[in-house]
Jmol script that loads the backbone (N, CA, C; Angstrom):
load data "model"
ATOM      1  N   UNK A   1      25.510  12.245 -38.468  1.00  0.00           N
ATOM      2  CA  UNK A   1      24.671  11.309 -37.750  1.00  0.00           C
ATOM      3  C   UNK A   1      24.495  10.052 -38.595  1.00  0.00           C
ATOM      4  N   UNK A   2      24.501   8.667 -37.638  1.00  0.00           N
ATOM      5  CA  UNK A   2      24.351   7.909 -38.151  1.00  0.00           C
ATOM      6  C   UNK A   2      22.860   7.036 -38.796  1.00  0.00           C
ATOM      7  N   UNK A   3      22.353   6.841 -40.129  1.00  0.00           N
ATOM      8  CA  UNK A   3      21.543   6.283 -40.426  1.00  0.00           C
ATOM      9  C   UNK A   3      20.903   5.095 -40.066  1.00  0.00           C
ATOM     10  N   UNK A   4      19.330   4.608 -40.165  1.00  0.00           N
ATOM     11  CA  UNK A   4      19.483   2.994 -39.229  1.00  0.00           C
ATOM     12  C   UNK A   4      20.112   2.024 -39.903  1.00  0.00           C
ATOM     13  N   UNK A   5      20.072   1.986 -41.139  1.00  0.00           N
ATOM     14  CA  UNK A   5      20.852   0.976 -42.204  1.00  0.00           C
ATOM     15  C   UNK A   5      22.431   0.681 -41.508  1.00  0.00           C
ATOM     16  N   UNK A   6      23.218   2.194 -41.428  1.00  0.00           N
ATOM     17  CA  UNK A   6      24.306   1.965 -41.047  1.00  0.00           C
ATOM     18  C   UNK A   6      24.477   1.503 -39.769  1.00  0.00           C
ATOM     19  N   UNK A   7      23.842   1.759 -39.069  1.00  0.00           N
ATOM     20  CA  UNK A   7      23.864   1.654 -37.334  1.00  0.00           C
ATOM     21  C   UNK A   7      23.599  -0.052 -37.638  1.00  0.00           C
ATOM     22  N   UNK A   8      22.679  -0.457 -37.744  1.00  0.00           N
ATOM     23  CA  UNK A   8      22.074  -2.062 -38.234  1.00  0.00           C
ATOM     24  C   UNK A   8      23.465  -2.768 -38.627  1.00  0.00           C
ATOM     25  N   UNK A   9      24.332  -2.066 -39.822  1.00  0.00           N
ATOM     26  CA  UNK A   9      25.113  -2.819 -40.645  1.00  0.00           C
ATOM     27  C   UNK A   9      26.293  -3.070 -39.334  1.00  0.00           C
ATOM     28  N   UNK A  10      26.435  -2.181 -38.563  1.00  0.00           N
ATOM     29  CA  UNK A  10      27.343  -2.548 -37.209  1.00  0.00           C
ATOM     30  C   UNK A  10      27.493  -3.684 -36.714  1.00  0.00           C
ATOM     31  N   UNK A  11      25.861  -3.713 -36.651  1.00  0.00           N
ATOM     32  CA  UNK A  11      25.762  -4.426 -35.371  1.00  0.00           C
ATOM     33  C   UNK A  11      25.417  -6.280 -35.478  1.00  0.00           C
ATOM     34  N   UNK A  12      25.619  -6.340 -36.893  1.00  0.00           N
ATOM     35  CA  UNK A  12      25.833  -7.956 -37.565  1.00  0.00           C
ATOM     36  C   UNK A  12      27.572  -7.761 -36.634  1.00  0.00           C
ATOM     37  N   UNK A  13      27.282  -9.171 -36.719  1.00  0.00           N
ATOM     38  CA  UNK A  13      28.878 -10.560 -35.877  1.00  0.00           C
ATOM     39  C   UNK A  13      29.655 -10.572 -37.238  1.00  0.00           C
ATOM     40  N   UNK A  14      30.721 -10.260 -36.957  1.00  0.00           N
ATOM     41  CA  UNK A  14      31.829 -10.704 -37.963  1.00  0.00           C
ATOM     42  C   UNK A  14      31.771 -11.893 -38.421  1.00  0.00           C
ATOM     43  N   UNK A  15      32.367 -12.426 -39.033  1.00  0.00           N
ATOM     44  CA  UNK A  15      32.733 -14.036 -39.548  1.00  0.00           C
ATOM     45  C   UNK A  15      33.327 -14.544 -38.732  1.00  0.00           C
ATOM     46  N   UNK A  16      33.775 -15.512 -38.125  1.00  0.00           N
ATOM     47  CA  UNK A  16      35.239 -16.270 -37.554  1.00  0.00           C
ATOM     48  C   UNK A  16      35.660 -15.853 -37.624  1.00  0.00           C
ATOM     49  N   UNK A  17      36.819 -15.458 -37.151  1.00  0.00           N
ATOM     50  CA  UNK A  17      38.277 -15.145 -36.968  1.00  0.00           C
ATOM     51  C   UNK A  17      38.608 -13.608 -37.875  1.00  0.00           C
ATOM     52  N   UNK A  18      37.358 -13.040 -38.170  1.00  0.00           N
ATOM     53  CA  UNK A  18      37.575 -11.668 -38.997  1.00  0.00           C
ATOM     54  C   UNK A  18      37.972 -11.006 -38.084  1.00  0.00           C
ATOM     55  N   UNK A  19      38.554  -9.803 -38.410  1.00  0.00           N
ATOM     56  CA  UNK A  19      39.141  -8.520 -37.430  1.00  0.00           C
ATOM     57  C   UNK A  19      37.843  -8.066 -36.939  1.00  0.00           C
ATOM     58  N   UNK A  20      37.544  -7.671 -36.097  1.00  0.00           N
ATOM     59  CA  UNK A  20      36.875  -6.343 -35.817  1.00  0.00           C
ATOM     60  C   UNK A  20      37.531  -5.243 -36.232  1.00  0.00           C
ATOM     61  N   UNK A  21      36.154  -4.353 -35.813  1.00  0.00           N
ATOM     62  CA  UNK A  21      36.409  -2.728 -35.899  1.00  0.00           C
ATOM     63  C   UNK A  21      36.444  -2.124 -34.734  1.00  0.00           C
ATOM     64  N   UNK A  22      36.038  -2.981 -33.328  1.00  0.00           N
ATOM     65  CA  UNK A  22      36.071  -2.340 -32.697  1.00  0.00           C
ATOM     66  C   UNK A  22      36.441  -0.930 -32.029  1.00  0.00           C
ATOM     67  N   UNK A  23      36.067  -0.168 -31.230  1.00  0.00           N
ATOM     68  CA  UNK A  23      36.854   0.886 -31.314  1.00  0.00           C
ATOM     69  C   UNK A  23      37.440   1.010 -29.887  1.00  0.00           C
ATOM     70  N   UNK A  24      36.881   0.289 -29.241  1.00  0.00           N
ATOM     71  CA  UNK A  24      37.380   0.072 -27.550  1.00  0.00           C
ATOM     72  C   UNK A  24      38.710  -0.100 -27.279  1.00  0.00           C
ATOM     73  N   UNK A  25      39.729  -0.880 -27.902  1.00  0.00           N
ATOM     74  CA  UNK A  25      40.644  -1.018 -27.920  1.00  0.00           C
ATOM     75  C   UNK A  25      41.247  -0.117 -28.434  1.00  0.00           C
ATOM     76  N   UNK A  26      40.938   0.997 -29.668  1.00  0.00           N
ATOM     77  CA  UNK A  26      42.093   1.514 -30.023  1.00  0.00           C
ATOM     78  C   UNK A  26      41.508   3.214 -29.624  1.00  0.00           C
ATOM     79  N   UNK A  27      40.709   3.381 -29.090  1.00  0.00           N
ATOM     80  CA  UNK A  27      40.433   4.762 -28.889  1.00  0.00           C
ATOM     81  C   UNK A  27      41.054   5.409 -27.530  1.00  0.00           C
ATOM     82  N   UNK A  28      42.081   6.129 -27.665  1.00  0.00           N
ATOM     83  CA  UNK A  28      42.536   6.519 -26.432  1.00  0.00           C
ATOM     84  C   UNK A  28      41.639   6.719 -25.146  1.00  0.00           C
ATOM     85  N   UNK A  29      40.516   7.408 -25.599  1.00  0.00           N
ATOM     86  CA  UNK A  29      39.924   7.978 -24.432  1.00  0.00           C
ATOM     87  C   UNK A  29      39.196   6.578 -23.396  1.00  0.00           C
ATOM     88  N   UNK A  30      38.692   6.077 -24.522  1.00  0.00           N
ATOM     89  CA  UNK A  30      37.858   4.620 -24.272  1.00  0.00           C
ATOM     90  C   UNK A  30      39.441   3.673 -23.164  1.00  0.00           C
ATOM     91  N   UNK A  31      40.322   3.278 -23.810  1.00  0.00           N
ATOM     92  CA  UNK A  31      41.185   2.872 -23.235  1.00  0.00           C
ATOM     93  C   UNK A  31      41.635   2.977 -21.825  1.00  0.00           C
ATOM     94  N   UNK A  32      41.830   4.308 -21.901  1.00  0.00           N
ATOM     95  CA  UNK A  32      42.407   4.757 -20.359  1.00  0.00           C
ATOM     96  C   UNK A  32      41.135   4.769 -19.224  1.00  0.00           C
ATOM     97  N   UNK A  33      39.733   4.673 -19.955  1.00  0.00           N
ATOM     98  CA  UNK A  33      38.930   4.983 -19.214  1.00  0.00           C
ATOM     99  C   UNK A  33      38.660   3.387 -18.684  1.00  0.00           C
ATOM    100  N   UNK A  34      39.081   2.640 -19.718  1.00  0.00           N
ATOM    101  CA  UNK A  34      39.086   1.192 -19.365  1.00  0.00           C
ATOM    102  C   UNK A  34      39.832   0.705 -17.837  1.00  0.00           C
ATOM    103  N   UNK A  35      41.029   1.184 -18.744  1.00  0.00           N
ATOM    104  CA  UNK A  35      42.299   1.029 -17.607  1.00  0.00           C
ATOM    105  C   UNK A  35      42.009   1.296 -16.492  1.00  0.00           C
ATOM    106  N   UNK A  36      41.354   2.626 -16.151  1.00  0.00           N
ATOM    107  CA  UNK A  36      41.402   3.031 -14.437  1.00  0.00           C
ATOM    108  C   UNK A  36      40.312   2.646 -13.903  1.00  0.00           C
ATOM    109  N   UNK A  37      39.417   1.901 -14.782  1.00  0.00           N
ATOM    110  CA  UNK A  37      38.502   1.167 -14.342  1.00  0.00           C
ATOM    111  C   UNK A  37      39.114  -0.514 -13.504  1.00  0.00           C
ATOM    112  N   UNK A  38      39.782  -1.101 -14.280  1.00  0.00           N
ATOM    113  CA  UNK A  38      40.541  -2.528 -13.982  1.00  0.00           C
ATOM    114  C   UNK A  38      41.738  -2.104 -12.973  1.00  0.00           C
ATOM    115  N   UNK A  39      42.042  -0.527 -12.739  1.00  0.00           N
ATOM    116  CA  UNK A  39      42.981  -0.542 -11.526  1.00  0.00           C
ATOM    117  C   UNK A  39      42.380  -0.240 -10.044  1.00  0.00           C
ATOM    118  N   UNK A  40      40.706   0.321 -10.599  1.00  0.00           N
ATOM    119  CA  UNK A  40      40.700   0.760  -9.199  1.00  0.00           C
ATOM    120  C   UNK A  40      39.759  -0.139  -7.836  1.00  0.00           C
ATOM    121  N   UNK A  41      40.559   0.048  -7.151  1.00  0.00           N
ATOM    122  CA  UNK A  41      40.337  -0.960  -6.068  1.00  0.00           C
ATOM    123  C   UNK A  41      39.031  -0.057  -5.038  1.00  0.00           C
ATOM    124  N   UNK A  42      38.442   0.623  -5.678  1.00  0.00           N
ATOM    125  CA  UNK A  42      36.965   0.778  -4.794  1.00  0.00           C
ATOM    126  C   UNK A  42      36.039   0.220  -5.541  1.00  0.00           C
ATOM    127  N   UNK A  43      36.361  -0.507  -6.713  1.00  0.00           N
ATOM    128  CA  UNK A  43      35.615  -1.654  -6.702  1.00  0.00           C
ATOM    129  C   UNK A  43      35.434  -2.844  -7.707  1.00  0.00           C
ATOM    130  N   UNK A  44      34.683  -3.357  -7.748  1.00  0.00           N
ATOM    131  CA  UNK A  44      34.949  -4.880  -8.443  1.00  0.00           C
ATOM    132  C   UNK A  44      34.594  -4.784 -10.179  1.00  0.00           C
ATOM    133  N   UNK A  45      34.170  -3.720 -10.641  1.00  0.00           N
ATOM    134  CA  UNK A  45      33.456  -3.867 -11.574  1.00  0.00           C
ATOM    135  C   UNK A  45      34.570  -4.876 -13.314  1.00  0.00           C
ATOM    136  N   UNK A  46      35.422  -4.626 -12.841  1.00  0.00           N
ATOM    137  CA  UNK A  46      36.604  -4.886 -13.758  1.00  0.00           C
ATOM    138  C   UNK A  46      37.042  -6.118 -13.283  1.00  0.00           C
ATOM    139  N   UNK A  47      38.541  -5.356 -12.551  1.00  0.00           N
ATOM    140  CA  UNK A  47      39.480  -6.238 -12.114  1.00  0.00           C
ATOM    141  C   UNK A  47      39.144  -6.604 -10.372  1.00  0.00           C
ATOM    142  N   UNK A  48      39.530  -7.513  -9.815  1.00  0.00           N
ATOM    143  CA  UNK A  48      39.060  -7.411  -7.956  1.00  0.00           C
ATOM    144  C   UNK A  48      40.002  -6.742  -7.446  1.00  0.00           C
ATOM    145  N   UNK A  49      39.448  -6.732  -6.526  1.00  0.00           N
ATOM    146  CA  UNK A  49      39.890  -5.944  -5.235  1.00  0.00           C
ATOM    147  C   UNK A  49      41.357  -6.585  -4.391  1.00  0.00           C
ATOM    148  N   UNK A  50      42.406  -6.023  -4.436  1.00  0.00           N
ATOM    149  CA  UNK A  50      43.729  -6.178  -3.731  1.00  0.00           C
ATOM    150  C   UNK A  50      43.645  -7.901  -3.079  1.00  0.00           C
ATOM    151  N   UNK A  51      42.411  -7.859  -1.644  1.00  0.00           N
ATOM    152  CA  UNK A  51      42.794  -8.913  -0.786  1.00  0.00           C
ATOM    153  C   UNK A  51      42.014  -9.706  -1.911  1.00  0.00           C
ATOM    154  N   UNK A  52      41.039 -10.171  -2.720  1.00  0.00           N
ATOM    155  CA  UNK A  52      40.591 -11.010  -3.599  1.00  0.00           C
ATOM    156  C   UNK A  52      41.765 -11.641  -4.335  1.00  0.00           C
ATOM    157  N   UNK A  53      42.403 -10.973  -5.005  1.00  0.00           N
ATOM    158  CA  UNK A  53      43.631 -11.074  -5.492  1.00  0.00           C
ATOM    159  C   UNK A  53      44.435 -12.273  -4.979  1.00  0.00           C
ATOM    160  N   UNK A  54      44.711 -11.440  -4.032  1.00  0.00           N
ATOM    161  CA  UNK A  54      46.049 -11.970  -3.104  1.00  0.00           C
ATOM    162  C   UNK A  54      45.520 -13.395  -2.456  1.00  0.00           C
ATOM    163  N   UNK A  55      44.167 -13.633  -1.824  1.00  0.00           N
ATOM    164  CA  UNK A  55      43.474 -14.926  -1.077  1.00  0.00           C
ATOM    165  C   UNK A  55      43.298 -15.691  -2.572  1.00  0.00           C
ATOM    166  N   UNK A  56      43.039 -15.357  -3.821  1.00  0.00           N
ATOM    167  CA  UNK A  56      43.423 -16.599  -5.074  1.00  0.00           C
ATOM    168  C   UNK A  56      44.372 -16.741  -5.288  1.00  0.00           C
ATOM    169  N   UNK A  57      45.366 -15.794  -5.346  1.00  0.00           N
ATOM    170  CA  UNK A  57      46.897 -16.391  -5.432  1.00  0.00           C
ATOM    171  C   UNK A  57      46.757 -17.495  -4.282  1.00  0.00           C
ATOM    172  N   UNK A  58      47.385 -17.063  -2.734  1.00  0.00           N
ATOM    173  CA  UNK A  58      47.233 -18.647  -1.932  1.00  0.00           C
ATOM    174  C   UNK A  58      46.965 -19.464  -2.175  1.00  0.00           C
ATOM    175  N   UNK A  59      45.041 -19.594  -2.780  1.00  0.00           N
ATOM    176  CA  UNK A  59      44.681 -20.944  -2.913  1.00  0.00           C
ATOM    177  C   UNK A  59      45.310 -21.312  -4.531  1.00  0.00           C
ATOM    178  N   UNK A  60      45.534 -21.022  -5.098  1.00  0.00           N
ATOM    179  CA  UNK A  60      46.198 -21.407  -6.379  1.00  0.00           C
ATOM    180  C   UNK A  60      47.797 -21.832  -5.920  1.00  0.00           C
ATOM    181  N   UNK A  61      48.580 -21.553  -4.949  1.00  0.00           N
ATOM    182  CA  UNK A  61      49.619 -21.874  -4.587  1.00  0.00           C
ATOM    183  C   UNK A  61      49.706 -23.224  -3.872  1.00  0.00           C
ATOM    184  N   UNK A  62      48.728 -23.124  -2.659  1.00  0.00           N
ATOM    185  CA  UNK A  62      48.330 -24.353  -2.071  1.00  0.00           C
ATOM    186  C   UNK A  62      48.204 -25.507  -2.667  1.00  0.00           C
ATOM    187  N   UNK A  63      47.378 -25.463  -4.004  1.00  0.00           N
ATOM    188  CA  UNK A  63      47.095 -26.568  -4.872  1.00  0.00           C
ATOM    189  C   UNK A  63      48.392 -26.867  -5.650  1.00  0.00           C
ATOM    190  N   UNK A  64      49.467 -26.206  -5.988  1.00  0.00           N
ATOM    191  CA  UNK A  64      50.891 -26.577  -6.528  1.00  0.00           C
ATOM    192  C   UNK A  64      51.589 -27.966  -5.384  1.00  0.00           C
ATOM    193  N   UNK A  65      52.033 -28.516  -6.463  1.00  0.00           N
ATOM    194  CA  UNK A  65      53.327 -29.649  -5.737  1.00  0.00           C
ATOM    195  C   UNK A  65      54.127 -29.128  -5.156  1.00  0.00           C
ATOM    196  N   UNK A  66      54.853 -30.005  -4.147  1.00  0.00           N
ATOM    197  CA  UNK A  66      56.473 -29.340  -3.995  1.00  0.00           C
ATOM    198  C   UNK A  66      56.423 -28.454  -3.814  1.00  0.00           C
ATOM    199  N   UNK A  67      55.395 -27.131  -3.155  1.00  0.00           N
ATOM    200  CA  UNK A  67      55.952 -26.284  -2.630  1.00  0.00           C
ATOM    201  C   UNK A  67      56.229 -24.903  -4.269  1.00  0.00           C
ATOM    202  N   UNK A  68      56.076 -25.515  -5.212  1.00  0.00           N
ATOM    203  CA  UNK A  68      56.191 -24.586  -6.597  1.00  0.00           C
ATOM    204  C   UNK A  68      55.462 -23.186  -6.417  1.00  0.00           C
ATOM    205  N   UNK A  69      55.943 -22.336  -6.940  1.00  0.00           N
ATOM    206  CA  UNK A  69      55.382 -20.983  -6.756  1.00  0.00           C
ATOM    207  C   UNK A  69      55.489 -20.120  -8.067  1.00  0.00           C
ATOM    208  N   UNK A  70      55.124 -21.113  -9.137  1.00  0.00           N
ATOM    209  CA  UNK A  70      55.318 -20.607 -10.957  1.00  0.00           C
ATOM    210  C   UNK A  70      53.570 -20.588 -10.852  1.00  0.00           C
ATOM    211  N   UNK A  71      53.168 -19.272 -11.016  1.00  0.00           N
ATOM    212  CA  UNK A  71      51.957 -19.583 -12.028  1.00  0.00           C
ATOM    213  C   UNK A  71      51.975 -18.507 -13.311  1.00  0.00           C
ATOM    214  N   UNK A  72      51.482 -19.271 -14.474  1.00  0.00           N
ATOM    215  CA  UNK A  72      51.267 -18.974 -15.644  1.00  0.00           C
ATOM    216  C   UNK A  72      49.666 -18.044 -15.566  1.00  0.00           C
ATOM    217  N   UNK A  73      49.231 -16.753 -15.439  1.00  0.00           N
ATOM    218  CA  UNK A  73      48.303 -16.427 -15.601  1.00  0.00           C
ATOM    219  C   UNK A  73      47.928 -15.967 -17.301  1.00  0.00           C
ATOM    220  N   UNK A  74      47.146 -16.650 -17.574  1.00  0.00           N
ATOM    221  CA  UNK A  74      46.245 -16.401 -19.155  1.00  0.00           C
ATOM    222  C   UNK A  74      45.055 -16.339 -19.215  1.00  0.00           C
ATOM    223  N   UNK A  75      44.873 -15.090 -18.321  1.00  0.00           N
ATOM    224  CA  UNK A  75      43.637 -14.636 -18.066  1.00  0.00           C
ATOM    225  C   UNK A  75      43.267 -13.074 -19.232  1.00  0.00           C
ATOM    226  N   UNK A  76      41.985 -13.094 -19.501  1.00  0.00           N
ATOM    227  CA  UNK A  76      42.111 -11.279 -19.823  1.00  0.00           C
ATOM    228  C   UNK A  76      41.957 -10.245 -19.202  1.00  0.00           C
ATOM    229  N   UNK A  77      42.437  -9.056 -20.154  1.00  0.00           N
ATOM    230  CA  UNK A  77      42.468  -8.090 -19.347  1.00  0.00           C
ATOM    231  C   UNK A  77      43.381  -6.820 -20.061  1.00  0.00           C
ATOM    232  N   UNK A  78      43.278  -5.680 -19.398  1.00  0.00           N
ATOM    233  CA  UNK A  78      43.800  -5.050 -19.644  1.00  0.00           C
ATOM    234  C   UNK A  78      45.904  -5.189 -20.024  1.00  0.00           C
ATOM    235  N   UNK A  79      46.066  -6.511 -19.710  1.00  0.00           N
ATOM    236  CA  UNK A  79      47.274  -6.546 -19.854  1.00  0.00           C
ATOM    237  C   UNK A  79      47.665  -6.826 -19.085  1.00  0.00           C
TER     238      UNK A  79
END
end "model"
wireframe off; spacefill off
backbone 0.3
color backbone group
């Protein structure tokens, strides 16, 4: 069990650009539980929902020149 000192020492902000320790990212269980969270389409809590999706693609297409149909998404996320 963890002490309050240690629990406390957690929960200070890294420096800039220091690594974390996070463990969200590298803990399998945490991960996948992530994942089927951002896939599932009964509901929004993550990622949206299929037609959300698909009605921002359009309007993000609409707003392209010429008819272009390149978009660069650099959004986060599970990947």
């Amino acid at each position: 069990m963890m002490n309050i000192n240690e629990f406390l020492s957690r929960q200070a902000r890294p420096a800039l650009f220091e690594p974390g320790s996070a463990l969200m990212w590298t803990d399998p269980n945490i991960s996948r539980r992530l994942l089927a969270v951002h896939l599932d389409q009964n509901t929004d809590l993550a990622s949206r929902k299929l037609p959300v999706v698909e009605k921002t693609v359009r309007f993000i297409l609409s707003c392209l020149p010429g008819g272009s149909r390149d978009i660069l998404d650099l959004g986060c996320g599970p990947g």
